[in-house]
C-alpha positions, 0 to 999 in steps of 0.5 A: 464439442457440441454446436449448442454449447460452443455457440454458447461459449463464444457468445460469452465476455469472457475468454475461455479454453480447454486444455488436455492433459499435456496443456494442449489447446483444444478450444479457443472461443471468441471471447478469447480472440477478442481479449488478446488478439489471437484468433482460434486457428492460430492458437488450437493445437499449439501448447499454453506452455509455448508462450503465446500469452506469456502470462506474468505475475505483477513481479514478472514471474513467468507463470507458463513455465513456473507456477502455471495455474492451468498445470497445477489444476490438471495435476490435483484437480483443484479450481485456481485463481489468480491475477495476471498479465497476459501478452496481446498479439499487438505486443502491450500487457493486458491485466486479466482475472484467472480461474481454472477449473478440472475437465474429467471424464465420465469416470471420474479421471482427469482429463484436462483443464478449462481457463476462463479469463476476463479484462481486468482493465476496469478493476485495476482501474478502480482499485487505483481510484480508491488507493488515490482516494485512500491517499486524499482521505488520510494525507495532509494535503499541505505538507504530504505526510499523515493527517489526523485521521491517518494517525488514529487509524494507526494508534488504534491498530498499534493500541490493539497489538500492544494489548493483544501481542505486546509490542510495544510503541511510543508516541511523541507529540511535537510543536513548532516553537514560535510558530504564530510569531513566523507567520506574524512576521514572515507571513503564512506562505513562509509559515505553510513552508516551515510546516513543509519543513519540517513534515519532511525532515520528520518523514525522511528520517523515521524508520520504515515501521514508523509513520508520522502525522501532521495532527493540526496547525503545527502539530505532528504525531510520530509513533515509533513502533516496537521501541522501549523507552531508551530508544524513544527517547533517543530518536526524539532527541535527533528528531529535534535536533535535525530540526534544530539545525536546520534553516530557513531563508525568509528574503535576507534572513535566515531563521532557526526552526526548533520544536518541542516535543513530549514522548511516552511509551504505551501503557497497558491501561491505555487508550488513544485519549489517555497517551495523547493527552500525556504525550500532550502534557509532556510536550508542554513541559518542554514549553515550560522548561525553556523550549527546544527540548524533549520531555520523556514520561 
């Protein structure tokens, strides 16, 4: 290689190296040496297939000897990307951003291939922030299931394929009974418990499709996806009675906790506004009618 172009390559962040057809090492620059601990003389001439950095997919698929990128390169000329995790000379997983690039010759052939790889220690790291931000913006922090702006995220996506795809989904609007009356005579650190409550039992027994929100005081959202409107009413129904059959010791006393709930399925014609204040409208005939009950319409 050409001095100017090998000072060059080794003054970059990255690492790169060359590759022959058989995935020989020929290059290792100092970007490399400094990313996974290998220096040059001990890499050039040996094969990446010989696992010296042992790259791993993020579910442990040894890519060197199974979906090598740099192989698949040599063999169809084609760049590639891909996120790995490389194994550093000191034994720890570095998390590393791959591109490989074909080598050809003056004619044309295929004659090898390049790999340029960076740390991705910092955008892991971010990527992690904005999941953990992600989670602070549509969590309700007090009971740890969905707030509000978690469950007009998902109606709206849910709105959109049942118009677009039918499928279909229903709402329930549920309402803790007598809630001002707990926090009135066992106080609001009781009352934060009763919302924890039943936040969790609401979560716990939904299937893995379903998603549940708190929506505001003692107000939760349940949206079942791809249900009809037997199955709505049935899952509401063991929503409310596992509630039911719960209970709450507050000092010597133990208290039953009941919710009301309103059910519809989607319409056509609907948008967030029409089946919420029909859920809503449902669940306050269940008020009406005696409490401790479901209203299916």
């Amino acid at each position: 290689m050409d001095n100017t172009y090998k000072n060059i390559l080794d003054n970059l962040y990255d690492g790169v190296y060359f590759v022959d057809q058989e995935r020989k090492i020929t290059y290792w620059n100092k970007g490399a040496e400094r990313i996974t601990g290998y220096l040059s003389e001990y890499v050039v001439n040996s094969f990446c297939y010989d696992n010296i950095l042992n790259h791993v997919t993020e579910h442990g698929v040894n890519l060197c000897l199974n979906g090598c990128p740099l192989q698949a390169t040599i063999q169809d000329g084609k760049p590639r990307e891909a996120e790995v995790f490389l194994h550093h000379r000191d034994g720890h997983r570095v998390p590393i951003l791959v591109r490989t690039s074909p080598l050809h010759s003056e004619n044309g052939e295929i004659i090898g291939a390049v790999e340029i790889f960076s740390n991705n220690t910092s955008l892991m790291s971010v990527r992690r922030q904005v999941h953990k931000l992600e989670q602070t913006v549509l969590l309700d922090t007090l009971t740890g299931i969905g707030n509000r702006r978690h469950m007009e995220i998902k109606l709206q996506s849910a709105l959109g394929e049942f118009q677009q795809h039918r499928i279909p989904f229903g709402l329930a609007f549920a309402d803790i009974d007598y809630f001002k009356r707990i926090n009135d005579m066992y106080g609001h650190e009781n009352g934060d418990r009763v919302l924890r409550m039943v936040a969790t039992t609401l979560r716990q027994n939904l299937r893995a499709d379903d998603t549940s929100a708190r929506w505001g005081g003692e107000e939760f959202l349940i949206l079942f996806y791809d249900i009809d409107q037997k199955g709505l009413e049935a899952a509401s129904e063991k929503l409310r009675l596992l509630i039911e059959k719960s209970r709450m010791r507050f000092g010597m006393e133990q208290v039953s906790i009941t919710i009301s709930i309103g059910a519809t399925m989607a319409r056509f014609e609907d948008d967030i506004v029409s089946i919420l204040r029909r859920a809503d409208t449902l669940m306050y005939k269940s008020k009406i009618n005696g409490r401790n009950r479901v209203t299916i319409g």
